[in-house]
Every structure is written in C-alpha cells, then in structure tokens.
Residue, then its C-alpha position, 0 to 999 in steps of 0.5 A: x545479495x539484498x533481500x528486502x520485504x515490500x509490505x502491504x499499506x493499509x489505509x485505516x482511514x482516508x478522508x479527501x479534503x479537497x482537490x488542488x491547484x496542481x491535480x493531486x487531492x489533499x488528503x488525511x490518512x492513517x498508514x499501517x502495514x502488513x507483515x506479508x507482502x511482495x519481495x524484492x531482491x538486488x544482488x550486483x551484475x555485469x549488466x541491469x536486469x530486472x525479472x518479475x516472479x510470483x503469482x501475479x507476476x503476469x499482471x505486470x508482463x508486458x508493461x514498459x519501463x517508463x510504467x514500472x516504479x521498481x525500474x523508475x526507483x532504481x534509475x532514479x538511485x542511480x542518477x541522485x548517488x552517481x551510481x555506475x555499477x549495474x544490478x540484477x533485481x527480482x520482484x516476486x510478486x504476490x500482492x494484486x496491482x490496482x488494488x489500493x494496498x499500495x503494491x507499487x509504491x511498496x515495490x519501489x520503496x524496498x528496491x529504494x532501502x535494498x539499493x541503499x542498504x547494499x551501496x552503504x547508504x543511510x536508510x534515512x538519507x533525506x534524498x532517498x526521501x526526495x526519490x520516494x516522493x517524485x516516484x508517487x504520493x504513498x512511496x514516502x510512507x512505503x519507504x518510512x514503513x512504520x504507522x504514520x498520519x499522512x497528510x498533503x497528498x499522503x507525503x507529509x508524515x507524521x509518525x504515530x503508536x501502531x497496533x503492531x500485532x493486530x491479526x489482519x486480513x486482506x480480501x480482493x474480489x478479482x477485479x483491479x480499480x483504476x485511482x483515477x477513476x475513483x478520485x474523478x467520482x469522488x464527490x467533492x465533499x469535505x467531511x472532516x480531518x481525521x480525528x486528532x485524540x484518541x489511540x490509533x484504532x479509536x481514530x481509525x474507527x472514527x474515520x472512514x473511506x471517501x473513496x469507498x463510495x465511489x470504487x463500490x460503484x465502480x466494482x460492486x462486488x466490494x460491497x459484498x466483501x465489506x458485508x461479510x467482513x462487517x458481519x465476522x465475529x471478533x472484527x474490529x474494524x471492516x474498509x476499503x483500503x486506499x482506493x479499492x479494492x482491497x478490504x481489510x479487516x481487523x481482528x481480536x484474535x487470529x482464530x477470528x481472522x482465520x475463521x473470516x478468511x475460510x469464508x471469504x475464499x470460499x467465495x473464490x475472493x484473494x485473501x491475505x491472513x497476516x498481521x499489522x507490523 
C-alpha cells in the first residue's frame, strides 16, 4: 500500500500576462503549499477500482472517467511505463473542488508519485513530468511539490526559498467557480511580472491576483472573505487563490490563524488551519 498526501497549492501571487495563440494564458506565479490536503492511497488488485472518500466525496459522484484527473494520471502511467498490473486506488476527499487550490491537479499528482513510488519509478523521471503537464497547467507544480516561480501557463518551474512554517489559513464561502468563467472576465491588462528581488513574501506582497476582480464578480461573497482576513490581527498577507474561491491568509503566529479561523467559521465559511510546507 502507497499513501500519498495530495496538499493544498496556493497561488501567493498570480499576474496574467496575456492570452496565447493556443487559448491557455500566459502567466507568472508564486506556488507554495499547504501541509493538509486530500490523500490519495493505491495498493495493487485483481482488478482497477478507483472509490472516493471523505467530505467532499459527493462533489465528485457521478462524474465520468474522462472529467476525473485521478483516472486520467493513472491511465495515462500505465500507457508511458507499460504497466499491466491493475490498482485499487482511494481518494479521500477533503479539499472543495473549483475552488482555486489546485484539488485536482494535487489529486492527479500524488496518484502520479504514489503509482511511481510503488512501480519503482524515479520521482523525478522526466516522463512523469511530461504526464503531469497534458493532464493540467498546475499538475507539474503539484507534482514538484515544493515552492516555485511558475511562468508559461503555470509549467515552466523555477525553484525558490519557501516560507516553510508560516501559520496559514484557508477560507471557502460554499460556492465552487468555474476557471474558465473567471479567465473570460479577465480584463486584458498587462500589469506587470511578478517582482524578481526580494524574499518570497516580500514578492508575494508586491504582487496580486488578476482574477481576483473578475471571481469577486462572480461570487460576491469572496469579498467578504478578504475583509475579514484583511482586517485579522497578526495577518501578513490576505488573497485569493488561483482563480477563486479559496482565500488565504498568512499569519505571524498560530494563536493569530486560529483567532481568524473562529471568525471565519463563524460564519458558516470552509476553513482550513495549517501551515506552508
């Protein structure tokens, strides 16, 4: 049995670029990850079988095989590694889909590292890589797992020093945003790249969220999120993640998170109390 956690991304900053000829967008970002997330666990069978646990495990009953990216990473291992032997796998599912923190891709990524680790495969085998990046523009970082600069349409990776530690805290009103309804009210502006000096924070704090305008329009009730993270004590740093609507806010100190996350379930909101890896 191989049990492998899929983490929580955040995007610390996400600055649109422009849109390219081939309908993705070019993009800068600055990818960290959370210590919780979803699970993903493959042990070898007589036959595939794939079962979806946990709280949100309804969200994704009833899709089809072709819409799952845990289905398509292991089918898509198979057929790169000729592998025969058949696998039982189990997602248990506690991160919201649609929700900008990268469920999916995370998802896909650990069963990618799960079915390498249990075939003997190197984690850093290049074709792994090549996998993760037809699968979705965030399941290369997802599988890298580790703070990087992401730049083309999120794939191209460059490494950075993280801020592994940070007391962090997730906040999800209830409603699940469609991407691509967010990227097509993105309003075509080029505001800049992502700050090249500095430490990763210091960057993350000169940045911003370009679809952070466009998903408030779309699901009001992310801005009430943002105004009571803004507004915690001992908050670093308070944004949407990827494309909503997930927020995030960082913290000095645990006591701090955990004083925001009383607020924000107060209010019936998803949270999430953990920390940056």
């Amino acid at each position: 049995m191989i049990v492998e956690s899929a983490p929580a991304k955040i995007n610390l900053a996400l600055h649109v670029r422009h849109r390219r000829p081939d309908g993705y967008h070019e993009l800068e970002t600055l990818f960290v990850f959370a210590a919780d997330g979803d699970t993903v666990t493959v042990v070898p069978d007589s036959a595939d079988r794939f079962a979806i646990t946990g709280p949100f495990a309804a969200a994704l009953a009833g899709g089809s095989d072709a819409d799952n990216l845990v289905i398509r990473a292991a089918h898509a291992f198979r057929e790169t590694f000729a592998i025969d032997r058949p696998h039982a796998i189990t997602l248990d599912k506690h991160l919201p889909i649609a929700s900008g923190i990268g469920g999916g891709s995370a998802d896909a990524a650990a069963t990618l590292r799960a079915l390498a680790k249990l075939h003997a495969i190197a984690p850093d085998d290049p074709r792994l890589f090549v996998i993760a990046g037809a699968l979705g523009a965030d399941v290369p970082a997802c599988l890298l797992g580790r703070a990087t600069l992401g730049t083309g349409k999120g794939e191209a990776l460059l490494p950075v020093d993280g801020l592994a530690g940070m007391p962090l805290l997730l906040v999800n009103p209830g409603v699940a945003v469609s991407t691509a309804a967010v990227f097509a009210r993105w309003d075509g502006e080029d505001r800049g790249g992502i700050a090249a000096d500095g430490d990763l924070l210091a960057r993350a704090l000169a940045g911003r969220n370009d679809l952070q305008p466009p998903a408030v329009e779309i699901a009001p009730a992310i801005a009430g999120v943002l105004t009571l993270l803004d507004a915690a004590d001992g908050v670093r740093l308070a944004r949407m993640s990827g494309s909503g609507a997930t927020c995030f806010a960082l913290f000095d100190t645990i006591e701090a998170r955990d004083a925001a996350d009383a607020r924000a379930t107060s209010h019936g909101w998803w949270t999430l109390a953990t920390a940056l890896t």
